[in-house]
C-alpha positions as CSV (number, residue, x, y, z in Angstrom):
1,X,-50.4,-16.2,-0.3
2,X,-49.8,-12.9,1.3
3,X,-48.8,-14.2,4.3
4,X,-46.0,-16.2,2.8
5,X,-44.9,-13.8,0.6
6,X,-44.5,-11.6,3.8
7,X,-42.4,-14.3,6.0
8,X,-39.1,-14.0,6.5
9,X,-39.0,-18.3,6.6
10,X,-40.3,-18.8,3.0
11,X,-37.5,-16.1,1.5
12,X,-34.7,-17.4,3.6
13,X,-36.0,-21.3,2.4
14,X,-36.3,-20.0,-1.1
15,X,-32.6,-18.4,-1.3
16,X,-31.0,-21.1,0.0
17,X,-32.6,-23.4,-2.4
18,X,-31.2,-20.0,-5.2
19,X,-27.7,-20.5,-3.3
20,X,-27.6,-24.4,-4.0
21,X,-28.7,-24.3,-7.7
22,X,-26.3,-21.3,-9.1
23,X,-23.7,-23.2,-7.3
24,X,-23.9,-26.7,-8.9
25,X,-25.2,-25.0,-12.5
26,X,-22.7,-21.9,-12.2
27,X,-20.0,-22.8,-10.2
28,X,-17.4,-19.9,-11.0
29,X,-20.1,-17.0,-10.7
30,X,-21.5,-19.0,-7.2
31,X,-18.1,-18.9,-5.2
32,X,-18.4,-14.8,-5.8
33,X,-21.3,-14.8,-3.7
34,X,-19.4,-15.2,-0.8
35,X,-19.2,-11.6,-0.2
36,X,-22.6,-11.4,0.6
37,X,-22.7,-14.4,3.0
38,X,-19.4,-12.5,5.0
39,X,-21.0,-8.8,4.3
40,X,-24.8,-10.2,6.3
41,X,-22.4,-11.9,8.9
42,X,-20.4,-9.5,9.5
43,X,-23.4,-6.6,10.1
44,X,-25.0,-9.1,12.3
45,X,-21.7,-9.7,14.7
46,X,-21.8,-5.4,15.2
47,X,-25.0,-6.5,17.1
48,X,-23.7,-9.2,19.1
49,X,-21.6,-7.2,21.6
50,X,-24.3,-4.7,22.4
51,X,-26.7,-6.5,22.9
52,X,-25.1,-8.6,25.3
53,X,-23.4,-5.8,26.8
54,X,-27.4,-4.0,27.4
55,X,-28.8,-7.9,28.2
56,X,-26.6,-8.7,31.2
57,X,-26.0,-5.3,32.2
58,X,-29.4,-4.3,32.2
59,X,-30.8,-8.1,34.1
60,X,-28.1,-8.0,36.8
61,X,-28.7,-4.2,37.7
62,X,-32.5,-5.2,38.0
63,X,-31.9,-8.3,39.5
64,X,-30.7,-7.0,43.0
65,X,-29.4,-10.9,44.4
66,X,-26.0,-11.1,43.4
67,X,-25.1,-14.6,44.7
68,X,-28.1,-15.4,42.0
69,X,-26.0,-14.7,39.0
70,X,-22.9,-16.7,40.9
71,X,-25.5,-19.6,41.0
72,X,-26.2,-19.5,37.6
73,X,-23.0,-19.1,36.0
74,X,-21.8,-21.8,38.5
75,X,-24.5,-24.1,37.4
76,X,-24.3,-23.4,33.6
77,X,-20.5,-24.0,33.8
78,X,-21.5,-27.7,35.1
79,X,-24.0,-28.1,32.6
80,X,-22.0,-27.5,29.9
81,X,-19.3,-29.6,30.7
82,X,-22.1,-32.9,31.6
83,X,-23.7,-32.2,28.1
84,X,-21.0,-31.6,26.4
85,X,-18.9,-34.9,27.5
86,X,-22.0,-37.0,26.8
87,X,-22.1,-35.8,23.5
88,X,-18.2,-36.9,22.9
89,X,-19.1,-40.3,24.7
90,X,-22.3,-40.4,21.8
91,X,-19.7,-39.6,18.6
92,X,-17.4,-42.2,19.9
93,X,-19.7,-44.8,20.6
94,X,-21.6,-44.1,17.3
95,X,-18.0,-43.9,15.3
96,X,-17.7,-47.7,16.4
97,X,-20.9,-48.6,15.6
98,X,-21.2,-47.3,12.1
99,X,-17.1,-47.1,11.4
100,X,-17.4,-43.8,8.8
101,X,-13.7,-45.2,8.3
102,X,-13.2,-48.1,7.0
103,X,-12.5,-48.2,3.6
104,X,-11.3,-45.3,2.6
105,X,-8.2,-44.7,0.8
106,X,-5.6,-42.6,3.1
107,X,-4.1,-41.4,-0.4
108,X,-6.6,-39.3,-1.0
109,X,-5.3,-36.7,1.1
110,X,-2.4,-36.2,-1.1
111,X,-1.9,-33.3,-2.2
112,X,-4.0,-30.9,0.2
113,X,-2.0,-28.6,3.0
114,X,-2.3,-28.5,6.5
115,X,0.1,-26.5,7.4
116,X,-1.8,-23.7,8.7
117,X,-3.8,-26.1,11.0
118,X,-0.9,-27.6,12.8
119,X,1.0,-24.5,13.5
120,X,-1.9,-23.6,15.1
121,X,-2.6,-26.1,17.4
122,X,1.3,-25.6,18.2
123,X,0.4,-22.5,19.2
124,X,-2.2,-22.3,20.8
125,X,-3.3,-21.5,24.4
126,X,-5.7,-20.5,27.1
127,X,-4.8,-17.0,27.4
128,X,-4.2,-16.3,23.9
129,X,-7.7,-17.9,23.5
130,X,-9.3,-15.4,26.3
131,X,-7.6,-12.3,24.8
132,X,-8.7,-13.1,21.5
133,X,-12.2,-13.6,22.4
134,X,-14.1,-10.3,22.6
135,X,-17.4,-11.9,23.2
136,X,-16.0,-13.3,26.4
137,X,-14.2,-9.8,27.2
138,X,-17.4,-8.4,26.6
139,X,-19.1,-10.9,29.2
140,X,-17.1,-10.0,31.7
141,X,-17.2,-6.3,31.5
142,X,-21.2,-6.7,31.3
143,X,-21.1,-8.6,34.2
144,X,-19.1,-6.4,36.4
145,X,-21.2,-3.6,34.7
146,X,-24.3,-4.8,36.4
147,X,-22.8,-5.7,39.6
148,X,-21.6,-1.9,39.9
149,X,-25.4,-0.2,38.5
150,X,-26.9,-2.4,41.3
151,X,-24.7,-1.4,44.5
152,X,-24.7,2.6,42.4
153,X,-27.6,4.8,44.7
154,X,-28.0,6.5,41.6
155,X,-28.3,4.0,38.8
156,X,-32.1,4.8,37.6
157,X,-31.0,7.6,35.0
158,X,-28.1,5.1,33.8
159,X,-30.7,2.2,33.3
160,X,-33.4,4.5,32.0
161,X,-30.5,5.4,29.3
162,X,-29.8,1.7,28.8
163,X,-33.0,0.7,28.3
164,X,-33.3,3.3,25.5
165,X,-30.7,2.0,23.8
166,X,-31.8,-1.5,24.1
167,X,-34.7,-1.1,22.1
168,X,-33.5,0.8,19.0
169,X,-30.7,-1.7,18.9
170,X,-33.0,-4.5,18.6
171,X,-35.4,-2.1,16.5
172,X,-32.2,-2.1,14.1
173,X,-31.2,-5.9,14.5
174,X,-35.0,-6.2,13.0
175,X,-34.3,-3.9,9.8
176,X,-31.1,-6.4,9.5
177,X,-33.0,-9.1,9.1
178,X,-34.4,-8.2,6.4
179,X,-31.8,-9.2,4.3
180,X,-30.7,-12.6,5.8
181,X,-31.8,-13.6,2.4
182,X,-29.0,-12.3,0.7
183,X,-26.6,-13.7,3.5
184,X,-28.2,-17.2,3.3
185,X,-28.3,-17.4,-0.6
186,X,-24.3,-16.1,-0.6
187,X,-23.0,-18.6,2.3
188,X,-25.0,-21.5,0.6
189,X,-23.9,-20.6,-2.8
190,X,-20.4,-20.5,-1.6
191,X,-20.1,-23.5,-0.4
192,X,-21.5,-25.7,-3.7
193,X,-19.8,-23.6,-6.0
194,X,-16.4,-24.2,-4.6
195,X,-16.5,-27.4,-3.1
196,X,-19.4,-29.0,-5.2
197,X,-21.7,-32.5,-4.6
198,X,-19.4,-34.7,-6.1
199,X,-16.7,-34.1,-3.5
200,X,-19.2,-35.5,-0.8
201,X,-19.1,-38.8,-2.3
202,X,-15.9,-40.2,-1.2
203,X,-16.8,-39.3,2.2
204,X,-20.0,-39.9,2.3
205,X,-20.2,-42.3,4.8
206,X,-18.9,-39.7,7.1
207,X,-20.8,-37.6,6.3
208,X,-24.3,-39.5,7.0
209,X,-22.8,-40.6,10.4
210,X,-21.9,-36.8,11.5
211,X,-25.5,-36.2,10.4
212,X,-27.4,-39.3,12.2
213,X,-25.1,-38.5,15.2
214,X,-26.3,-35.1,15.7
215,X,-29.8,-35.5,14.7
216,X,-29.6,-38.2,17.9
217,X,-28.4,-36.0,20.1
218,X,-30.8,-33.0,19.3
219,X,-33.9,-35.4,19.2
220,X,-33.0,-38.0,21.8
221,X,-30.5,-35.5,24.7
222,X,-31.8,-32.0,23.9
223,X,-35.5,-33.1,23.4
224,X,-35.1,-35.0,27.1
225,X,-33.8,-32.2,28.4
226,X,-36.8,-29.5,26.7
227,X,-39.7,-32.3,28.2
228,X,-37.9,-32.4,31.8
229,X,-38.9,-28.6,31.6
230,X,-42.0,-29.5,30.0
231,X,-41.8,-28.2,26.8
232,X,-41.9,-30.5,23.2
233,X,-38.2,-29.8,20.9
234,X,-40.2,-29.7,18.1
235,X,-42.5,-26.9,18.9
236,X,-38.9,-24.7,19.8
237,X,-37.7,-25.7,16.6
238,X,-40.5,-24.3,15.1
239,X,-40.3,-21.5,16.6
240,X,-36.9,-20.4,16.4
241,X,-37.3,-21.6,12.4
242,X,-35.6,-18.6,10.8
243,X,-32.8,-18.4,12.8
244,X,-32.0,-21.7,11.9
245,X,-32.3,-21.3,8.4
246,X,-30.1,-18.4,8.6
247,X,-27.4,-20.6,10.4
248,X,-28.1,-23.4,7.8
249,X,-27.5,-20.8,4.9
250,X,-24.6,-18.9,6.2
251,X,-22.6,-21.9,8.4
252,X,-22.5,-19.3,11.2
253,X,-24.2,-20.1,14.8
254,X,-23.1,-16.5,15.2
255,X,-25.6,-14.9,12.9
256,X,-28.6,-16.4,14.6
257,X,-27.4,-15.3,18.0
258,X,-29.0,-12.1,18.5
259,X,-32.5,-13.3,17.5
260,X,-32.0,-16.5,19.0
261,X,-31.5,-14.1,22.9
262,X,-34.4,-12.2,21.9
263,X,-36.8,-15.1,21.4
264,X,-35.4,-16.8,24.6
265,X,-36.8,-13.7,26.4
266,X,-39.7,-13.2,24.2
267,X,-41.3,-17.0,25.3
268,X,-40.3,-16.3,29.3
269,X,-36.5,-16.8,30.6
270,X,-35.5,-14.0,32.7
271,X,-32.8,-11.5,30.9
272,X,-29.9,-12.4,33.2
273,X,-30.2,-15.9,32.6
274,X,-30.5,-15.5,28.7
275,X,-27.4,-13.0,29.3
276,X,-25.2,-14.8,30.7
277,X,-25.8,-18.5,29.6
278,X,-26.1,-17.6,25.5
279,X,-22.9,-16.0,25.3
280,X,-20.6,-18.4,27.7
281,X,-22.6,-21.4,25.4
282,X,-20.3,-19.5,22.2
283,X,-17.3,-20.7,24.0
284,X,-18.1,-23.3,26.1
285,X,-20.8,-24.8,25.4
286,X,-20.3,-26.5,21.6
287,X,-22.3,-29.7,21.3
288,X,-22.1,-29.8,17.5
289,X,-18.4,-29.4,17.3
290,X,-17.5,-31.5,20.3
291,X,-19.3,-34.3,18.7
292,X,-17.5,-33.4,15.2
293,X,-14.2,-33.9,16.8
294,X,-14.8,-37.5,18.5
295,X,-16.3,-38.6,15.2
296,X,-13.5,-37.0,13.1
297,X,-10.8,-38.6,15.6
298,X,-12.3,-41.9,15.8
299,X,-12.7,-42.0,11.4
300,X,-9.2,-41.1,11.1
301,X,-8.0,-44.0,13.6
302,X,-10.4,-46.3,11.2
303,X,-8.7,-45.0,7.7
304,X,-5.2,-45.6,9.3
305,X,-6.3,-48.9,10.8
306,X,-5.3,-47.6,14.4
307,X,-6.7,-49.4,17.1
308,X,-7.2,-47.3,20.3
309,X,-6.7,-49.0,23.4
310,X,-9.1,-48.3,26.0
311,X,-6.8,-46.0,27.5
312,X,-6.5,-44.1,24.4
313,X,-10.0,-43.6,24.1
314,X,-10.5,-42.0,28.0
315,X,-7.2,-39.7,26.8
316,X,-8.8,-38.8,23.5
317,X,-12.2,-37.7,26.0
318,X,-9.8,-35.8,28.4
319,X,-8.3,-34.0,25.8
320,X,-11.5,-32.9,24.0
321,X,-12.9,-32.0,27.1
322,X,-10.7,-29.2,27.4
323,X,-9.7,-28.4,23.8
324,X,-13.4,-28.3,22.3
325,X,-14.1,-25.8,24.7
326,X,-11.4,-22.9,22.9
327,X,-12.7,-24.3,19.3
328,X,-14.7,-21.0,19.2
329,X,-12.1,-18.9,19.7
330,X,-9.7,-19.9,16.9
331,X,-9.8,-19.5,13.1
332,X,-10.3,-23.1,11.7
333,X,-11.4,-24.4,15.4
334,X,-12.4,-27.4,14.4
335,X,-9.4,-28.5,12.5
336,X,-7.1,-26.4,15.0
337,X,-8.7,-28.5,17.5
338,X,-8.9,-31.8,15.8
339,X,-4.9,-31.1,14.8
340,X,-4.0,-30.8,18.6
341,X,-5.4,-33.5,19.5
342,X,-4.1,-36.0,17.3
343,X,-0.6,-34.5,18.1
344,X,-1.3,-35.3,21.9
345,X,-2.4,-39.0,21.5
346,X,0.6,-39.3,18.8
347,X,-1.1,-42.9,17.2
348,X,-2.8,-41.2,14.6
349,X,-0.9,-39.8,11.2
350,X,-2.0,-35.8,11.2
351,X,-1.9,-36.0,7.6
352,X,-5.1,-37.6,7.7
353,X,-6.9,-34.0,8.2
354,X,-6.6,-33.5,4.8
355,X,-9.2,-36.2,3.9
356,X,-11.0,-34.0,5.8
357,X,-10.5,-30.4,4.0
358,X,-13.3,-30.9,1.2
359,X,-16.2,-32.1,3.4
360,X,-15.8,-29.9,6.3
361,X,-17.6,-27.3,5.5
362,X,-20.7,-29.4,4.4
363,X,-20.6,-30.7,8.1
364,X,-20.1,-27.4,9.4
365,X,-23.7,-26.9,9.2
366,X,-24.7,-29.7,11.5
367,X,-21.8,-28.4,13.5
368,X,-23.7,-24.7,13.4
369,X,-27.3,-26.2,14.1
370,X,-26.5,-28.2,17.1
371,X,-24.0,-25.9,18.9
372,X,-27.3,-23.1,18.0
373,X,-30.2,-25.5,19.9
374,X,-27.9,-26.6,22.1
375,X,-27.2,-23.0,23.5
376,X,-31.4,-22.3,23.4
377,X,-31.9,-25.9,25.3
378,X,-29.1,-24.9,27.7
379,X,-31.0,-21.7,28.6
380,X,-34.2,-23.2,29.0
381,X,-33.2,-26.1,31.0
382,X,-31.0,-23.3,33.4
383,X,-34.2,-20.8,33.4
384,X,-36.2,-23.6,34.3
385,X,-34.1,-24.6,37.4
386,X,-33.5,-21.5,38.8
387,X,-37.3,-20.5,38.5
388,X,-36.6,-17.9,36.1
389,X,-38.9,-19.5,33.3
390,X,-42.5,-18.4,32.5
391,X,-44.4,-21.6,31.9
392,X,-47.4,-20.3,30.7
393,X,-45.7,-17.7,28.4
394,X,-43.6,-20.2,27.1
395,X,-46.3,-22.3,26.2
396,X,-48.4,-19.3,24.2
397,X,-44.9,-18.7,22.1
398,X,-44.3,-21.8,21.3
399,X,-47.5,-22.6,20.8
400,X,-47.5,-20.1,17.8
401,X,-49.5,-17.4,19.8
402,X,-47.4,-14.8,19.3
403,X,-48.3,-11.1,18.4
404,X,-45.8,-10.5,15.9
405,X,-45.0,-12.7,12.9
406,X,-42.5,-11.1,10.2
407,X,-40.1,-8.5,10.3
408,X,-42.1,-6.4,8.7
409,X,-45.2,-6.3,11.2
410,X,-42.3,-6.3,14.1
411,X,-41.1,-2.9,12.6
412,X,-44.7,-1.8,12.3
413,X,-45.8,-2.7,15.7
414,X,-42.6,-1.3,17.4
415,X,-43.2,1.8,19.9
416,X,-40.5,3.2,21.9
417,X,-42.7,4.4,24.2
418,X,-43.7,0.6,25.6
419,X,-41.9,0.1,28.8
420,X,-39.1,-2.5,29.0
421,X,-39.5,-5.9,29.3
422,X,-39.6,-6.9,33.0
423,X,-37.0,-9.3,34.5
424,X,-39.0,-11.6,36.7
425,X,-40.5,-14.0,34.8
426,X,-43.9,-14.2,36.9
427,X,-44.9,-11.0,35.8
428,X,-46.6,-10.7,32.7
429,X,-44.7,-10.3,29.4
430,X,-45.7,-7.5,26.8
431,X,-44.3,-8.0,23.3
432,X,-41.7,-5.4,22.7
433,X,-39.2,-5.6,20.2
């Protein structure tokens, strides 16, 4: 019983279930609970940026070969775009299969505004998208960071300094996570009391198709993918099971992304390669929502009784191709998106995103989940190929041999002291927080 009462899982599992029954019971008091959803959020994202700043700073500057990291952004760039058109080519084909569309009543957008989603997809753009995106900006600058500390004769003192700050801002990502509780039972609250059950049904078919769909992919794609590196999908999804309840509660891939890196280096993939494919995944690398926007396209063209010729289809691909990977960088991405797209094809009435508008942000959480294992498979698969992943590490984490296993114990057992986690995967791992 102690040990439950003690793991972060059970509290963030029991506040979400909190979140859910104020908001169906209390609906007025629930929707003023999304302050503390945005306040955990928010604390989380002053993490993000440092830690990936320290990460990839800290991995290139050790890693000494710099046409390595060339090779591994090169090849995560082409693995992003082969996984994520193969998940648009699932949500299409499984949009025809199940057609989430048909029968629905096109009137029930009356009513709702779009406005803001169309004047955004008229203006936006790639650079505005780049300049916009600080986690990006912040990529960069890491990266050319670490190229300079590695050619710099005197860079020991600098990294020493690094190092030191990489642990207490992990050490106080820990004391954070304390209360991803609150942010869980706020998000999920939010979302019931404002939009409530009932608005699922009219929609529901959707709604069990964006589900199915992304369950395939995870479990079908991502779990290929985890077995050619020989490791089992569900033994990562247990152990990355509180970040994901933490994404489930809040609908934010974001506030799992700082634990979600740590983990990644905890179970044996090299710091650069965690450094540099997690944060590029944010932006380019969106499995959930690419496979949102096929499905969403291909229901509206069902509601409207569109038929898209085969010609229509390869354009609708082309365009997500490109557009799906900005969604992450715009407020409302998946609408913004969505909107832009049906403006470019020009078969498809853009009023029809306001069927849309009640249900999205049930389906943001499948959305959240898959873009979060997507980005930890992506890793895996990358660490893997360049021979940057301990095996038998890997195998003791997720194998549940680990050495710390709540917060609590983490801030116990943390010691400054302990030396930094080594870059090259071969050598033996210490747990340090």
């Amino acid at each position: 019983m102690k040990k439950i009462v003690t793991n972060l899982t059970f509290w963030v599992l029991t506040a979400i279930i909190a979140g859910a029954l104020l908001g169906h019971f209390a609906p007025a008091t629930a929707v003023k609970m999304d302050v503390l959803g945005k306040a955990f959020i928010s604390v989380v994202k002053l993490f993000i940026n440092p830690i990936i700043f320290l990460t990839i700073t800290l991995g290139i500057s050790s890693m000494g070969d710099l046409k390595k990291v060339g090779r591994i952004g090169g090849k995560a760039l082409l693995y992003f775009e082969v996984v994520t058109t193969l998940a648009l080519v699932i949500g299409i084909g499984v949009a025809y299969v199940i057609q989430p569309g048909a029968g629905v009543v096109p009137q029930n957008a009356d009513g709702a505004s779009i406005n803001q989603y169309t004047q955004k997809a008229g203006e936006f753009s790639w650079l505005q998208f780049l300049a916009d995106n600080l986690t990006l900006q912040v990529l960069l600058v890491s990266i050319v960071g670490g190229i300079f500390l590695s050619r710099y004769a005197r860079r020991q003192p600098v990294i020493d300094q690094l190092t030191w700050a990489s642990r207490y801002v992990f050490l106080g990502l820990h004391w954070v996570m304390r209360f991803a509780p609150i942010g869980a039972f706020g998000g999920m609250a939010f979302t019931i009391g404002k939009y409530g059950v009932a608005t699922l049904i009219p929609l529901g078919k959707l709604m069990v198709t964006v589900y199915i769909t992304m369950a395939l992919f995870v479990f079908l794609v991502l779990g290929t993918i985890l077995r050619y590196c020989g490791l089992k999908l569900w033994a990562f999804l247990g152990y990355i099971k509180e970040e994901l309840l933490i994404v489930l509660g809040t609908s934010s891939s974001e506030a799992g992304l700082p634990g979600l890196m740590e983990k990644l280096e905890r179970m044996g993939c090299a710091k650069p390669v965690v450094g540099l494919v997690v944060p590029a995944g944010y932006s380019f690398n969106l499995d959930g929502t690419t496979i949102y926007l096929s499905l969403a396209t291909l229901f509206l063209a069902q509601v409207y009784n569109v038929t898209l010729t085969g010609g229509q289809i390869l354009t609708v691909i082309g365009i997500l191709m490109v557009t799906s990977k900005g969604a992450a960088g715009v407020t409302g991405s998946g609408f913004v998106v969505l909107a832009s797209t049906l403006t470019a094809i020009k078969v498809i009435p853009v009023e029809g995103l306001a069927l849309l508008l009640g249900v999205d942000r049930f389906m943001s959480e499948a959305r959240s989940i898959t873009n979060f294992i997507g980005n930890g498979v992506a890793t895996i698969f990358l660490a893997h190929n360049e021979g940057a992943l301990d095996h038998a590490q890997a195998e003791r984490m997720l194998g549940g041999h680990t050495t710390v296993a709540t917060v609590d114990e983490a801030i116990e057992q943390y010691d400054p002291s302990l030396p930094n986690l080594p870059v090259e995967p071969a050598t033996p791992r210490k747990e340090v927080l």
